[in-house]
matplotlib code that plots the C-alpha trace (Angstrom):
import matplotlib.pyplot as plt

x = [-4.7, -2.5, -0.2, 2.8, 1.5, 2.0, 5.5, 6.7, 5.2, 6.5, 9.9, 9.6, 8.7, 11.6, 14.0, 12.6, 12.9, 16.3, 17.7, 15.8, 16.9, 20.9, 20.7, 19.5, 21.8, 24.6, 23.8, 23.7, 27.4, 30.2, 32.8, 35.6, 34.0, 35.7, 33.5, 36.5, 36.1, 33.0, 34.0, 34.4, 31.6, 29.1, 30.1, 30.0, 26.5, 25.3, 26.8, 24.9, 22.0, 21.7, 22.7, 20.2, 17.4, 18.2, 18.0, 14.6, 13.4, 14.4, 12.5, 9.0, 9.6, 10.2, 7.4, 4.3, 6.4, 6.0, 2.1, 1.0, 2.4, 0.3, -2.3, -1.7, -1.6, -4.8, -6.7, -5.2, -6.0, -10.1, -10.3, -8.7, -11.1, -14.1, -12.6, -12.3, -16.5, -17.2, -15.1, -16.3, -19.7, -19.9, -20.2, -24.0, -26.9, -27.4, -29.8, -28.0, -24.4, -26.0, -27.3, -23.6, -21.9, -24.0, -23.9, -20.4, -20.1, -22.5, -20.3, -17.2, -19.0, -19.8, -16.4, -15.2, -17.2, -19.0, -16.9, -13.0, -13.7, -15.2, -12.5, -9.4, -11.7, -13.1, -11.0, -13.9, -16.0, -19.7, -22.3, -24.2, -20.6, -21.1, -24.6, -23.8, -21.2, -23.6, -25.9, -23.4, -22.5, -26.1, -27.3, -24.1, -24.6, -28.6, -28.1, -27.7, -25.3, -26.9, -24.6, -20.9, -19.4, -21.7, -20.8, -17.1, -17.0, -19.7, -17.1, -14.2, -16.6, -17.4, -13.6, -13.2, -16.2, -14.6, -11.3, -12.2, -14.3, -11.3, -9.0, -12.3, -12.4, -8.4, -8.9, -11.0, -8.1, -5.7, -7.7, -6.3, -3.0, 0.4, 2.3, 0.2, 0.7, 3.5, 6.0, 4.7, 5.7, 8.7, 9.5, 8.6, 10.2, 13.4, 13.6, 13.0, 16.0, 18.0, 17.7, 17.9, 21.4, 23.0, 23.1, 24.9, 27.8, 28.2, 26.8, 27.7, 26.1, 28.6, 26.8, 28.0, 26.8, 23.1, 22.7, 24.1, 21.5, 18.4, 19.2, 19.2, 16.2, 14.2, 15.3, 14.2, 10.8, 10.4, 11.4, 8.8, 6.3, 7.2, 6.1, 3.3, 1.7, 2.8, 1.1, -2.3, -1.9, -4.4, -3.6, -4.9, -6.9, -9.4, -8.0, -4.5, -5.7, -9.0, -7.1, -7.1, -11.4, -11.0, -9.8, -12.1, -15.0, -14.0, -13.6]
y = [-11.3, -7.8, -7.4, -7.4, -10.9, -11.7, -10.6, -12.2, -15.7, -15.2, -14.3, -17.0, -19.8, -18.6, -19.0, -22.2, -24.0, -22.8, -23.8, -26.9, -27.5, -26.9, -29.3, -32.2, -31.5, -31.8, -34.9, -36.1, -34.9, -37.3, -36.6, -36.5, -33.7, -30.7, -27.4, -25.2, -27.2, -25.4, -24.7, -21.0, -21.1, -22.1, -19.0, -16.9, -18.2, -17.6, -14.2, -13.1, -14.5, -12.7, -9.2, -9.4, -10.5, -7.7, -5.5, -6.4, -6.3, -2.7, -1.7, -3.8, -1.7, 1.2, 0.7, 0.3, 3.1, 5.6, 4.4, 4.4, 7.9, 9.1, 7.3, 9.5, 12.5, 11.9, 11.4, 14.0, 16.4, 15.0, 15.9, 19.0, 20.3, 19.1, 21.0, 23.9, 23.6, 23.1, 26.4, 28.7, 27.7, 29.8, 33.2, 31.8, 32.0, 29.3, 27.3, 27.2, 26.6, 23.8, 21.9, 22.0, 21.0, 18.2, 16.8, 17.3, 14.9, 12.5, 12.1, 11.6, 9.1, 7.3, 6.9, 5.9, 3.6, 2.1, 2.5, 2.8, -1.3, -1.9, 0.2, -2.4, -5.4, -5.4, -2.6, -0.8, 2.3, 2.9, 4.5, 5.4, 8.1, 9.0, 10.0, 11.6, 14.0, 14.7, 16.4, 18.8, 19.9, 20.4, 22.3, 24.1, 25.2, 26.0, 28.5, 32.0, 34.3, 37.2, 39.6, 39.7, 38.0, 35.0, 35.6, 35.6, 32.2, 30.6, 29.5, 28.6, 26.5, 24.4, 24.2, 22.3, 20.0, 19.3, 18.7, 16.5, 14.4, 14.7, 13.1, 10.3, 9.2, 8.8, 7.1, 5.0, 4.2, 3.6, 0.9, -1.8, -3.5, -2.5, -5.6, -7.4, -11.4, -12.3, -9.8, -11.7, -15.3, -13.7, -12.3, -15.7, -17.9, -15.1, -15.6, -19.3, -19.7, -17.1, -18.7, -21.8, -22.2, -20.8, -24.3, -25.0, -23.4, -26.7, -24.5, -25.9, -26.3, -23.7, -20.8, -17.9, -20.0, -20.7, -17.3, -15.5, -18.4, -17.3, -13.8, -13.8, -15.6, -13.4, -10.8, -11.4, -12.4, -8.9, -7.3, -9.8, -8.6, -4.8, -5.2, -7.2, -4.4, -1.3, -3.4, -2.2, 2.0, 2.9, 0.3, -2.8, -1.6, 1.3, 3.2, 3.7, 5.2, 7.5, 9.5, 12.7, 11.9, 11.6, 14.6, 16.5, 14.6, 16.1, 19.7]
z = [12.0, 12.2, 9.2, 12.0, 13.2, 9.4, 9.2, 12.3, 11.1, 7.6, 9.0, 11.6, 9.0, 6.9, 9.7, 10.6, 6.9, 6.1, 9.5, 9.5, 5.6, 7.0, 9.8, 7.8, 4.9, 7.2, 9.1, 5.1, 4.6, 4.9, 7.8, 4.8, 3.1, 2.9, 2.5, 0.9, -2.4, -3.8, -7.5, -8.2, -10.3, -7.8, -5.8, -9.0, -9.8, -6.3, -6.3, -9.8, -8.9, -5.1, -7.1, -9.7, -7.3, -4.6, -8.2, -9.1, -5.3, -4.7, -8.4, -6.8, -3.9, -5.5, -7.8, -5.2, -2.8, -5.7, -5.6, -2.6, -2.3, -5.3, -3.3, -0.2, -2.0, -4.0, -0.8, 0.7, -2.3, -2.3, 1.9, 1.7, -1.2, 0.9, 3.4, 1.5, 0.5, 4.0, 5.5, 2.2, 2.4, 5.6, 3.7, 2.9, 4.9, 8.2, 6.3, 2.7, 4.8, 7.4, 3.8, 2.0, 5.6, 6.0, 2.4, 2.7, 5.9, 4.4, 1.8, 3.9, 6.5, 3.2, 1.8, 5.7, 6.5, 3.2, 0.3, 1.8, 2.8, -0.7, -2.4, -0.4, -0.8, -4.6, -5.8, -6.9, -5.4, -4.7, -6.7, -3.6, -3.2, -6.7, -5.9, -2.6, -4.8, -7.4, -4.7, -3.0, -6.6, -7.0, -4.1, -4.8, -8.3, -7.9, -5.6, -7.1, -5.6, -3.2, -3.2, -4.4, -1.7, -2.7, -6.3, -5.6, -3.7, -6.2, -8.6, -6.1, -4.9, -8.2, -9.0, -5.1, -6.1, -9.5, -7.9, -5.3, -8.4, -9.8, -6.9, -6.7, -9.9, -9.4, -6.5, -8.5, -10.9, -8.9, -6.2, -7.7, -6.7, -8.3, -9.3, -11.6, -10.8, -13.2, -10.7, -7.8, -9.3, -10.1, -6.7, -4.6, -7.3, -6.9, -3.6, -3.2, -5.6, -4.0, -0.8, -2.2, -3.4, 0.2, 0.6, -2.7, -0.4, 1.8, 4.8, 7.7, 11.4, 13.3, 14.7, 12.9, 9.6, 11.1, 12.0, 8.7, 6.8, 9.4, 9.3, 5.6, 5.1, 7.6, 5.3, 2.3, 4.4, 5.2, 1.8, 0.6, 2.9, 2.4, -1.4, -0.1, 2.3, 0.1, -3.1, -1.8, -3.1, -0.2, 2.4, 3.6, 6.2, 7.1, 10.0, 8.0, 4.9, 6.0, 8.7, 6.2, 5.7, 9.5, 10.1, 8.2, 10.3, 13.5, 12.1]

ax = plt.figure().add_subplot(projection="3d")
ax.plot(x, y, z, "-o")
ax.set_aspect("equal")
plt.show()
């Protein structure tokens, strides 16, 4: 199931309750009731409560925004350091350059295919990438320079294997989700209250009123599912997340 298939049931569903909550409601309402009596304070209450709600929603989605962009530029920092070993390592001779380029696509087909899906799924990454690492550090640092063009690019080479360690073990921190489970109960109870007392406002079965409930349900769907999808710093599926590792494949 497609994350947009998600949001169109979740918006659908929400649509569907409200509207469905309204037109019972009303049939329950006696013809002598008048909906211009809500008391003031009803309206005030609703009012509050929608403001500070829509508060707390924009810092959830501000919160996992701001991570999955450090996300982003984390794995964005890791390929382009690999990249970096893989162009520099061309000053060295064919067979010393073919090793380096091919431990450093190992590597990346690893993360792609093995430990990106481990990394959404358990939050957690491989030691089989850990292992693939330690080798192009290795056959990078046991080969002695040959002249001073090797001796130049020798140590800029160690300091793009240490950064892309670096952006890994980052990566590794920051796999989890962003909103630990106390935000989420209070975003779903938020918004079940929220849209719960539009009908504290004796909502009536005219058109303009159905809509205006639907529409604002649907809403708060999708802001529900916005903090939902960005939750995950490095996405909730493959083919989203690895097009930088991608990239660096095809080179």
């Amino acid at each position: 199931m497609t994350e947009w298939l998600v949001l169109a049931i979740a918006m659908a569903l929400a649509c569907a309750v409200v509207l469905t909550v309204t037109v019972l409601r009303h049939r329950r309402v006696p013809e002598d009731d008048d909906p211009s009596q809500t008391p003031d304070v009803i309206e005030y209450m609703v009012m509050m409560v929608g403001v500070v709600y829509a508060i707390v929603l924009g810092l959830a989605i501000a919160g996992v925004w701001e991570a999955r962009g450090a996300a982003e530029d984390g794995t964005r920092q890791e390929a382009q350091a690999l990249h970096e070993i893989s162009s520099r390592a061309k000053i060295y001779p064919a067979a010393t350059q073919d090793r380096i380029q091919e431990d450093v696509r190992r590597y990346t087909r690893h993360v792609t295919a093995v430990e990106w899906p481990r990394m959404i799924e358990q939050h957690e990454l491989t030691d089989r990438g850990t292992e693939l690492l330690d080798t192009l550090r290795q056959d990078i640092a046991e080969r002695e320079p040959a002249n001073d063009l090797e001796a130049q690019t020798y140590q800029p080479l160690l300091d793009q294997v240490a950064a892309a360690d670096e952006a890994r073990r980052a990566r590794a921190d920051n796999a989890e989700a962003t909103l630990p489970g106390v935000v989420w109960f209070g975003l779903v109870a938020g918004a079940i209250v929220t849209v719960g007392l539009i009908f504290t406002l004796q909502i009536r079965r005219s058109s303009r009123e159905l809509l205006l409930a639907g529409t604002f349900s649907a809403l708060i769907a999708f802001l529900l599912f916005l903090v939902w999808n960005f939750d995950a710093p490095f996405g909730r599926s493959v083919t989203e997340s690895t097009s930088a590792f991608q990239d660096l494949l095809t080179v």
